[in-house]
C-alpha positions as CSV (number, residue, x, y, z in Angstrom):
1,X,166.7,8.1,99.8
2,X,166.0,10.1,96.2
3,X,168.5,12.2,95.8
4,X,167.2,15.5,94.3
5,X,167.9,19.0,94.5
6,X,167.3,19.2,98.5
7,X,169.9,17.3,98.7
8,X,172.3,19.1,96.3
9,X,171.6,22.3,98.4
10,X,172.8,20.4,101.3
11,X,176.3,20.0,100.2
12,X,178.9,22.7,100.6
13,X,179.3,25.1,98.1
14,X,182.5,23.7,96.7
15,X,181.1,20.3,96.5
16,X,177.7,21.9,94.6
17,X,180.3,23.4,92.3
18,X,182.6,20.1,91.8
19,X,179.2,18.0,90.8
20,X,177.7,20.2,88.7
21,X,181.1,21.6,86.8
22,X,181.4,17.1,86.5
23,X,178.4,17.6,84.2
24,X,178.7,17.1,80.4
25,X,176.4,19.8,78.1
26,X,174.0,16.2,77.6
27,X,173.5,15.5,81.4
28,X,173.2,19.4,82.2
29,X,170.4,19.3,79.6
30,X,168.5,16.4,80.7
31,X,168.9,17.0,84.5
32,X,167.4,20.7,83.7
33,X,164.5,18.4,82.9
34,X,164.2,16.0,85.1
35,X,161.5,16.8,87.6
36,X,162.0,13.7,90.3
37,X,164.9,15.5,90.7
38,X,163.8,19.4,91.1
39,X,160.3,17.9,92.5
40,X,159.7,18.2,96.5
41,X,157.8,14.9,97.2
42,X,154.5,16.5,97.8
43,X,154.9,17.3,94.4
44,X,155.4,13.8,93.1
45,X,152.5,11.8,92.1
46,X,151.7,9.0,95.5
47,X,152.5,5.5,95.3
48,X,149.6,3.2,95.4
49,X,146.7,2.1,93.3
50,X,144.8,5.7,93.5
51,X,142.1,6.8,90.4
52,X,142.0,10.3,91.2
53,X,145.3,12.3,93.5
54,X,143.9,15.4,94.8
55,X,146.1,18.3,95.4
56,X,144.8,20.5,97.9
57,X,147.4,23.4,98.4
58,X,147.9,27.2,99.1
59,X,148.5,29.8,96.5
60,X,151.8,29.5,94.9
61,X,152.9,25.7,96.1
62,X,154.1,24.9,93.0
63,X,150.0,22.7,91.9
64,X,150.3,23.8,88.0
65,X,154.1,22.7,87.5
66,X,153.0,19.2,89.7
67,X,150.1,19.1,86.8
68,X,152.3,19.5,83.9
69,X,154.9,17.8,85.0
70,X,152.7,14.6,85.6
71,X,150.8,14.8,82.6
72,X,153.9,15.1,81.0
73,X,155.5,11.9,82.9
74,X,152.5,9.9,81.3
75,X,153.0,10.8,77.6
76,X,156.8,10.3,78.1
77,X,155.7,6.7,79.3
78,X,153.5,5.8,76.7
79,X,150.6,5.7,80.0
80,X,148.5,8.0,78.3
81,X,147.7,9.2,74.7
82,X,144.6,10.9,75.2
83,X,144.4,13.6,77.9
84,X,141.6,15.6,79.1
85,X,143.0,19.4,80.7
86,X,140.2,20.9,82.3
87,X,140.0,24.6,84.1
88,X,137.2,26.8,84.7
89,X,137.5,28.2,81.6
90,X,138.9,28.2,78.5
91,X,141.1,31.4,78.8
92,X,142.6,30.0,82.0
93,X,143.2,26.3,80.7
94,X,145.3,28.2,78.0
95,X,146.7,31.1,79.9
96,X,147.8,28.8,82.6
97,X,147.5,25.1,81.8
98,X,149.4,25.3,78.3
99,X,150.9,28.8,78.4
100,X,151.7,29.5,81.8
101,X,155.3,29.9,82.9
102,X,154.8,26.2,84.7
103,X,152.2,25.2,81.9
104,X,153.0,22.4,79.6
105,X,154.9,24.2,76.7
106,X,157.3,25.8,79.5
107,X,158.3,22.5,81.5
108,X,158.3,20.2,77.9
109,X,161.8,20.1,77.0
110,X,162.8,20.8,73.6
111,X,163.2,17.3,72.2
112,X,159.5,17.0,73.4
113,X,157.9,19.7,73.4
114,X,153.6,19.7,71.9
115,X,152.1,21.9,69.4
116,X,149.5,23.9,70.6
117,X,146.8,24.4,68.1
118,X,144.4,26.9,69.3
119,X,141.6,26.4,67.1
120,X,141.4,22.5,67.9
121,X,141.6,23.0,71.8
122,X,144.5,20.6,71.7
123,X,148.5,20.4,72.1
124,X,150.0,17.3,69.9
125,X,153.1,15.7,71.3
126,X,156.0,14.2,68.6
127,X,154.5,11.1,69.6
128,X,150.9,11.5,68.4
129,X,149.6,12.0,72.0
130,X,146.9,14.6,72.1
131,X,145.6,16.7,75.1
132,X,142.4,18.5,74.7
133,X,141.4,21.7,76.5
134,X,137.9,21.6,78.5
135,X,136.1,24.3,80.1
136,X,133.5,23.8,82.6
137,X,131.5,26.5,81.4
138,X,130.5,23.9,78.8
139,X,130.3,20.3,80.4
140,X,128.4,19.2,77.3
141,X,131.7,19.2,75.3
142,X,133.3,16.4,77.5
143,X,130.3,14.5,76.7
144,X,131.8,11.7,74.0
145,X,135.5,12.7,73.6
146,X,137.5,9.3,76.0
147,X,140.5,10.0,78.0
148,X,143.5,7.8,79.3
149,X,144.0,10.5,82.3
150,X,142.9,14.2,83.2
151,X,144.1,17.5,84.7
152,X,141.8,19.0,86.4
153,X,142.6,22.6,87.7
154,X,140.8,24.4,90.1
155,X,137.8,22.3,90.6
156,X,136.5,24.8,93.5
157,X,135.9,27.7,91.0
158,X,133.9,25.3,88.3
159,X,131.1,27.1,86.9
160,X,128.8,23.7,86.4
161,X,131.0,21.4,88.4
162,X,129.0,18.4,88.8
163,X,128.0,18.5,85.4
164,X,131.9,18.8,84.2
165,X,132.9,16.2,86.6
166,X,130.5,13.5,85.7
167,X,130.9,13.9,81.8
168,X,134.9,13.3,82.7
169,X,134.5,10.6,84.8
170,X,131.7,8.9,81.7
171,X,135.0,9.3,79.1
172,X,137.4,8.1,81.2
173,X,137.9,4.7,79.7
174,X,140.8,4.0,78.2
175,X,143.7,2.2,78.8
176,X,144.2,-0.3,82.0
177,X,144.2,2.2,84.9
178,X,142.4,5.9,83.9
179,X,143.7,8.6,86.5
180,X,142.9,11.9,87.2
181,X,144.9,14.7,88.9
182,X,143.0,17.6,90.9
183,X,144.9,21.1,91.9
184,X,143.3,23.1,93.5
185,X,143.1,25.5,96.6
186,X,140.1,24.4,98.8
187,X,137.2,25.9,99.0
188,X,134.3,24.2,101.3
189,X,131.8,22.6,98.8
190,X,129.9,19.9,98.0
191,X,132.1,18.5,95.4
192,X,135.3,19.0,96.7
193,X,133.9,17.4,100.5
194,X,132.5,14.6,98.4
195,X,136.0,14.2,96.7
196,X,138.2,14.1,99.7
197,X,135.5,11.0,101.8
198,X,135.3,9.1,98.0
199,X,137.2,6.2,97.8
200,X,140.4,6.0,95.0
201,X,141.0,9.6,96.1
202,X,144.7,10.0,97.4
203,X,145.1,13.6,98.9
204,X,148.1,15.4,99.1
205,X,147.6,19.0,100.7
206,X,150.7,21.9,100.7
207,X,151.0,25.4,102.2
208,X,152.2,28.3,100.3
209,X,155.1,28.7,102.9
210,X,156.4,25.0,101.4
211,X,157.4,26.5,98.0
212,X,158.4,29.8,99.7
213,X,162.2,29.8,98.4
214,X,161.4,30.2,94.6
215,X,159.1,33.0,95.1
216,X,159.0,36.4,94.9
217,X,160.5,38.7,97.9
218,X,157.9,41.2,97.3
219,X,155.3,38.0,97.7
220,X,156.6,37.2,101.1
221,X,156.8,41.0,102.1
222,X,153.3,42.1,100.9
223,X,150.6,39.3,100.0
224,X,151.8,36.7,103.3
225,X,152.5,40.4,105.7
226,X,148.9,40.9,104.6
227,X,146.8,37.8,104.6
228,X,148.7,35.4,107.5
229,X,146.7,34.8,109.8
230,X,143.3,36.1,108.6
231,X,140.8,33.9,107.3
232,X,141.3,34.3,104.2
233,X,145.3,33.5,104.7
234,X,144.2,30.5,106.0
235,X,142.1,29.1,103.2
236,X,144.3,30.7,100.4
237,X,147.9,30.5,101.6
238,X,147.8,27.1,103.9
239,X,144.8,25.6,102.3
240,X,142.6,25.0,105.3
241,X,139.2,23.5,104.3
242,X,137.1,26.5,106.1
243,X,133.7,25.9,107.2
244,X,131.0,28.8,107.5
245,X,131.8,32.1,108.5
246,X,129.8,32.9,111.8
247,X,127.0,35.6,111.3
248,X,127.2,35.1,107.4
249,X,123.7,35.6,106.4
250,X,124.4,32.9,103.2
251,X,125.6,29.2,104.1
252,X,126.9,27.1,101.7
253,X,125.5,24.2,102.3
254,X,122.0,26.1,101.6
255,X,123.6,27.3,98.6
256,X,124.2,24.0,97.4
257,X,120.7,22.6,98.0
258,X,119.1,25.3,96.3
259,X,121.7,24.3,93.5
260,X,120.0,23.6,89.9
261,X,121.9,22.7,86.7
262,X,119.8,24.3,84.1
263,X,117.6,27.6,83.3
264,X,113.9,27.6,83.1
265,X,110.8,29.2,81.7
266,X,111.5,33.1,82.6
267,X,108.9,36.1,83.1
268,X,111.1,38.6,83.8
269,X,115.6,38.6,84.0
270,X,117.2,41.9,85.3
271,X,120.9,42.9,85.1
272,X,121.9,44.6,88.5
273,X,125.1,47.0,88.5
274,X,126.4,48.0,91.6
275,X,129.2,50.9,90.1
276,X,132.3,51.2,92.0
277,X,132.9,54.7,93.4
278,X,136.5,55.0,91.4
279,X,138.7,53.6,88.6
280,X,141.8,51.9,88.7
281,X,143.4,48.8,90.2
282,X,143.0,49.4,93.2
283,X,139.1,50.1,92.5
284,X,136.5,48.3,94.4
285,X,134.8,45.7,91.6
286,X,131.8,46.7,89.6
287,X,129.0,44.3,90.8
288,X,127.2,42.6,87.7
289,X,124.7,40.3,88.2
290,X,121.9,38.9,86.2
291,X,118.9,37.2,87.6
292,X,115.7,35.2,86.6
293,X,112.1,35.5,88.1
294,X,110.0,32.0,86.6
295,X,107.0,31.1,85.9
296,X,106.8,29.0,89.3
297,X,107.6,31.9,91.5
298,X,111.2,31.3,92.3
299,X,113.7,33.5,91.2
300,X,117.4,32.0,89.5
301,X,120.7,33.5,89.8
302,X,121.9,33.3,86.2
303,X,125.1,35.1,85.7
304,X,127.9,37.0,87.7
305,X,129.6,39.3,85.0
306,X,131.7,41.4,88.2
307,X,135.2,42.6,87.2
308,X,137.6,44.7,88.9
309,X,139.7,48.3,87.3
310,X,136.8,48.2,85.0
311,X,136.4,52.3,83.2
312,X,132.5,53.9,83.6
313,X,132.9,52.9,79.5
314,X,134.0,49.4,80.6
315,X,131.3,48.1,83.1
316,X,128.5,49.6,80.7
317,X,129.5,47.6,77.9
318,X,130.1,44.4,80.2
319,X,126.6,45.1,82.0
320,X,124.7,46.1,78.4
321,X,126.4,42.9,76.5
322,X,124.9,40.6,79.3
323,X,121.3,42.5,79.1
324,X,121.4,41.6,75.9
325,X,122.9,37.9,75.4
326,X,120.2,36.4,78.3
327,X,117.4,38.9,76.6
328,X,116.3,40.5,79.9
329,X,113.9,43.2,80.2
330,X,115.8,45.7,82.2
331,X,119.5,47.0,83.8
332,X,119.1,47.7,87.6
333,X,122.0,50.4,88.6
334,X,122.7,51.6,92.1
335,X,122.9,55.3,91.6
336,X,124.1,56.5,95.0
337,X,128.3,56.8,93.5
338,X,126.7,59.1,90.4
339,X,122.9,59.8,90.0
340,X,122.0,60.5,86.4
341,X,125.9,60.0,85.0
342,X,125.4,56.1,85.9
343,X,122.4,56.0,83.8
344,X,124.1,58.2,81.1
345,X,127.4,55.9,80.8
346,X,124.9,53.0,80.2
347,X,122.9,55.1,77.6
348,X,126.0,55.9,75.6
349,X,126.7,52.3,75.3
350,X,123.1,51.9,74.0
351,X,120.3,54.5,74.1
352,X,117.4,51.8,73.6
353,X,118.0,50.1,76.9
354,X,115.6,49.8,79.5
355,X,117.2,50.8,82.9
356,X,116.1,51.4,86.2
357,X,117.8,53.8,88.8
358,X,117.9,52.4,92.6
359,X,119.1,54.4,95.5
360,X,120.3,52.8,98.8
361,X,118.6,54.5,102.0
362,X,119.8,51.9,103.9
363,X,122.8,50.1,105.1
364,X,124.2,46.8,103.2
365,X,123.3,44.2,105.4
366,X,119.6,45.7,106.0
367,X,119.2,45.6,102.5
368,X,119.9,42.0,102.1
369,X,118.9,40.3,105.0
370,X,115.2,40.4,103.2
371,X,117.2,39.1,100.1
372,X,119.0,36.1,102.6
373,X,115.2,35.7,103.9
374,X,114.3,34.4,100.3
375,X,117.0,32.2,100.4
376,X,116.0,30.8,103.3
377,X,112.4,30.5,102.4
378,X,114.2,27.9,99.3
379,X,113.2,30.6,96.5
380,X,116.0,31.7,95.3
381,X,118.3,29.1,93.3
382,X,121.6,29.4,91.5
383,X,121.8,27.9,88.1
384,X,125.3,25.7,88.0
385,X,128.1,27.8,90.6
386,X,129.0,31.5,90.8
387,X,132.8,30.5,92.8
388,X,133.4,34.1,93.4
389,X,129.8,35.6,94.2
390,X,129.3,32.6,96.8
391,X,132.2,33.1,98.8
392,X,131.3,36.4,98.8
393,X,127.9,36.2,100.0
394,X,129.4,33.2,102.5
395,X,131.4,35.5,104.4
396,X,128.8,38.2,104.1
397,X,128.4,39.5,108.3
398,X,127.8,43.4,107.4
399,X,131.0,43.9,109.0
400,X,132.8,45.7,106.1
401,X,136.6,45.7,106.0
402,X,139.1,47.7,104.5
403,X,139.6,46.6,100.8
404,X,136.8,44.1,100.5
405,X,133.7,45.9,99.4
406,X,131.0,43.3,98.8
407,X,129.7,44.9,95.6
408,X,129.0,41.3,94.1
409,X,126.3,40.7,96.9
410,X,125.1,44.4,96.6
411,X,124.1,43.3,92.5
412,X,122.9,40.1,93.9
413,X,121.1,42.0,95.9
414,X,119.1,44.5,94.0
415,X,118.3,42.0,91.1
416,X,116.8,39.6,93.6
417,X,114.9,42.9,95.2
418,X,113.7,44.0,91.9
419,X,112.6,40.3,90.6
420,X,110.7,39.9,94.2
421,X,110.3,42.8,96.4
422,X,108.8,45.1,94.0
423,X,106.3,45.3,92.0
424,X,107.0,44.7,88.1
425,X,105.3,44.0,85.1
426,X,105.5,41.0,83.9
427,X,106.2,40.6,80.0
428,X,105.8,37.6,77.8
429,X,107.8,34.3,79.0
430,X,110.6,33.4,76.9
431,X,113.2,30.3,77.1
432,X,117.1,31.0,78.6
């Protein structure tokens, strides 16, 4: 039996007191370290000749420190010299990957610990070992670089996830055995169903109630109180691999063969804002989404720019910087929250824009069931993954509940209505 800190909780208080007291400052220092002992053994990579170890678990099970911690088991070996760390984006491979209180900087101990240098994408142990930020908003950069091992966090929310995957996979080529780890919480797509049948996959799935003990009270008493036992408990705190949600008016698996990987040819692009009704935290999001009508007819989802506690000053300047970086020919607003002051916050970012009002006379789900008919009818396409916009429109019924205002689908939903439903002019075509 491995005997670990489970096991030193077990023991009477006195006898947790005599062995740790027996402790010299040296052993103190490295068993503060030592993560086979602090490690539940979920947490511990699997035995076995795996490639890739999968780690499908709920929201706080303790997925980033297992990362870390492994990566850092393979430089301390001598495994691995060349790693690949790869998260949706580059903010979030930093903020959490390197940075993070259970990113690799925090769980390094001192006599080990890497250099992060920002401006290289890369952390540089003592021992010349090198780990290299990726984001899969750019799957073009893993394109070259080679890799002994990867961390790959939260492959369901992967902007171009095939792409990113199959340019990792193409550099992993060094040393005798290339691995990959995988944390993520599940989400039911193509890649991650493909992952779990493939063979060399070894999956290790956790619930958030396993790594209960070292988190917050207020976690327990608000977040779990909340979410246990709804569906969205079930995918985000004990992982369940959820299938589609009955009455959705968007599956997923049409989502994903309407998939395509790269823009086209475009006649016209529009920038839909759906504008929450308030400001603040507890706001619902501001709905930014940016879509393409083509040459061939079909329209392409291009962007989902949506952010929550956003200011009237905030979402213009998100929606006007995204009219302008894909070149489109005009911001769509839902006006029913504020009328002319919508178009006014917009104007103030920049008078020159062109912009559209649009007023909803009807109910949310009437409004996009034509939308969902397009869909359906394989015209509508999403270029790489929008995580957060499909899960969205993938749970989508028209039944609205408290908190969980779909304003993502409702700017899906006007730019697909303005690209296709209406009639528009249709200036010059132009290259995304």
């Amino acid at each position: 039996m491995r005997y670990c800190a489970s096991s030193l909780r077990r023991l009477t208080e006195a006898n947790r007191i005599e062995f740790l007291r027996g402790l010299s400052d040296t052993e103190a220092a490295v068993l503060a370290y030592d993560w086979q002992f602090w490690a539940r053994e979920t947490q511990l990579a699997p035995p076995g000749s795996w490639t890739h170890w999968l780690m499908l678990a709920g929201r706080g099970f303790g997925k980033t420190r297992a990362g870390a911690e492994w990566v850092r088991m393979l430089i301390e070996t001598g495994e691995a010299t060349r790693i690949a760390l790869v998260a949706p984006t580059l903010q979030t491979a930093r903020s959490v990957m390197v940075e993070g209180d259970s990113g690799l900087l925090a769980i390094s101990p001192p006599w080990n610990r890497p250099k992060f240098e920002p401006s290289k994408r890369q952390l540089v142990w003592p021992s010349g070992a090198i780990a290299t930020l990726y984001s899969a908003e750019d799957p073009e950069r893993l394109r070259g670089p080679q890799h002994h091992a990867a961390w790959c966090d939260e492959l369901c929310s992967w902007r171009h996830a095939e792409g990113t995957w199959d340019n990792l996979l193409f550099g992993l080529r060094l040393g005798v055995q290339p691995r990959s780890i995988i944390t993520t919480t599940p989400k039911p797509t193509a890649m991650l169903k493909g992952l779990i049948a493939a063979k060399g996959v070894t999956v290790t799935r956790g619930t958030t109630f396993d790594n209960l003990e070292n988190l917050a009270p207020s976690f327990a008493d608000e977040i779990i109180a909340k979410y246990e036992g709804t569906r969205t408990g079930r995918q985000e705190l004990m992982a369940e691999l959820l299938e589609d949600v009955p009455g959705a008016l968007w599956k997923r698996r049409m989502l994903d063969q309407l998939r395509v990987a790269a823009g086209f040819d475009y006649q016209r692009i529009v920038v839909a804002v759906d504008p929450p009704a308030s400001v603040g935290e507890k706001a619902d999001e501001c709905g930014i989404v940016a879509a393409g009508l083509a040459e061939n007819g079909q329209a392409y989802v291009l962007a989902d720019a949506s952010e929550q506690g956003l200011s009237p000053a905030g979402w213009a300047r998100k929606a006007v910087a995204l009219y302008h970086s894909l070149g489109a020919d005009r911001i769509v607003i839902e006006s029913n929250q504020g009328g002319a002051m919508a178009e006014a916050v917009l104007r103030e970012v920049d008078p020159s824009a062109a912009i559209t009002q649009v007023f909803a006379s009807r109910g949310k789900h009437a409004r996009a069931e034509p939308v969902a008919a397009l869909y359906e009818q394989g015209r509508v396409h999403h270029v790489g993954t929008l995580p957060i916009l499909e899960d969205q429109m993938c749970s989508f019924t028209g039944e609205l509940q408290a908190g969980h205002s779909p304003d993502r689908v409702d700017a899906l939903v006007w730019a697909i209505t303005h690209l296709m439903l209406t009639a528009t002019s249709r200036p010059k075509i132009r290259s995304l």
